[in-house]
C-alpha positions as CSV (number, residue, x, y, z in Angstrom):
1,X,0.0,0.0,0.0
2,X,1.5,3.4,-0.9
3,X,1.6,6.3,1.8
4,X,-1.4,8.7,0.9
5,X,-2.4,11.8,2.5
6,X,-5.7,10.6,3.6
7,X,-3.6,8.1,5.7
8,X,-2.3,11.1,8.0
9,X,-4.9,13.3,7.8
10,X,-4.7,15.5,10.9
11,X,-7.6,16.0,13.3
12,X,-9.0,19.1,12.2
13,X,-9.2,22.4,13.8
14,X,-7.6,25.1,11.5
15,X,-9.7,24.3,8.0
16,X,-13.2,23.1,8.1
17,X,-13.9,19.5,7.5
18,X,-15.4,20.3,3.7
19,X,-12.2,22.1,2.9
20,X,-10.0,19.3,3.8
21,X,-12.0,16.8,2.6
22,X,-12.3,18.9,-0.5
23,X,-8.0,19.2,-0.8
24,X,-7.2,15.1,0.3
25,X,-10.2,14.4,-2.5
26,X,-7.5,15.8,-5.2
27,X,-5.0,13.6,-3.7
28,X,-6.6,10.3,-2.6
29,X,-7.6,7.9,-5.1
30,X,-10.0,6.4,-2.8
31,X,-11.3,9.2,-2.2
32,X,-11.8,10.8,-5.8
33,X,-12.2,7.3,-7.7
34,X,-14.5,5.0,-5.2
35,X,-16.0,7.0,-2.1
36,X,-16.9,10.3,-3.9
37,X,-16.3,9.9,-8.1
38,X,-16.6,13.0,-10.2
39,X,-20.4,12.0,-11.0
40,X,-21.2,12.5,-7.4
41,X,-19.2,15.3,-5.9
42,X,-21.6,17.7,-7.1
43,X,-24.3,16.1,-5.0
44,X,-22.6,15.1,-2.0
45,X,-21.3,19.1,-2.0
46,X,-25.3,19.9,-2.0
47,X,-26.4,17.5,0.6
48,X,-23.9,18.1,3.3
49,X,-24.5,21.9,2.8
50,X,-27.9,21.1,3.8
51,X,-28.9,21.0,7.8
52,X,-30.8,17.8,8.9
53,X,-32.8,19.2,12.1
54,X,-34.6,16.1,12.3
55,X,-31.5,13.2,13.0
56,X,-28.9,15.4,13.0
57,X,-27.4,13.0,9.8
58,X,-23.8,14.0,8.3
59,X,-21.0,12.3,6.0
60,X,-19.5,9.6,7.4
61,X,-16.5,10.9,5.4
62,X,-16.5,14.0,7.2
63,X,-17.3,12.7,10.6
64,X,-14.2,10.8,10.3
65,X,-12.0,13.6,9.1
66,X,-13.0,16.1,11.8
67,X,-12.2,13.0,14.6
68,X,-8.9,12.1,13.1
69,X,-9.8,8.7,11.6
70,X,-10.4,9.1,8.1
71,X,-6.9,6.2,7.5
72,X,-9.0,3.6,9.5
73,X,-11.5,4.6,6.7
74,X,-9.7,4.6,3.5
75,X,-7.2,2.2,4.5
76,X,-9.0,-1.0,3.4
77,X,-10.0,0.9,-0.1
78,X,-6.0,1.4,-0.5
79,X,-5.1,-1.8,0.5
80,X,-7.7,-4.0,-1.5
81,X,-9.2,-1.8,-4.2
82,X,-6.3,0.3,-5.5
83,X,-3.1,-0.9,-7.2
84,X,-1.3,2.4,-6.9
85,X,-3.7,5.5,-8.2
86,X,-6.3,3.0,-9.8
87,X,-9.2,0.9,-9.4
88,X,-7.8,-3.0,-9.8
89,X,-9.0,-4.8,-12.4
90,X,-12.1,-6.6,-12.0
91,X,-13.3,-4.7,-8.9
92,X,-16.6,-3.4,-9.9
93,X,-17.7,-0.1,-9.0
94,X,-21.6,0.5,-8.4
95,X,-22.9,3.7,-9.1
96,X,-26.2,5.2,-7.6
């Protein structure tokens, strides 16, 4: 598995979560080509702009950014989906 930044991604205090999540996205390929693909940024950008009084709901993503834990996250995505900055072959990739 190769070092990534989402591996050592801090906990947060400085940026907010979006922004980080937003700069490690450009750099992780688990992030930009399995949890949140071009075809679904845009949404998941709309959604979590929007307040949930009801449950309270948010990203698991960014849950786990802002508490320091997004590597226990990705990690598995690096290790078994990914050879280097791509998808491995035969690994299908459902889309909603």
């Amino acid at each position: 598995m190769q070092p990534c930044a989402c591996l050592e991604a801090p906990y947060l205090r400085v940026e907010s979560a979006a922004q980080a999540l937003t700069r490690l996205r450009a750099l992780c390929p688990a992030l930009h080509s399995v949890f949140l693909p071009q075809d679904m940024w845009c949404d998941f950008w709309r959604w979590r702009k929007q307040e949930d009084e009801v449950a309270a709901h948010r990203s698991v993503l960014l849950l786990a950014l802002e508490r320091g834990h997004l590597g226990r996250f990705t990690s598995p995505v690096h290790k078994y989906l990914l050879d280097g900055e791509h998808v491995r072959s035969g690994v299908p990739i459902f889309r909603a």
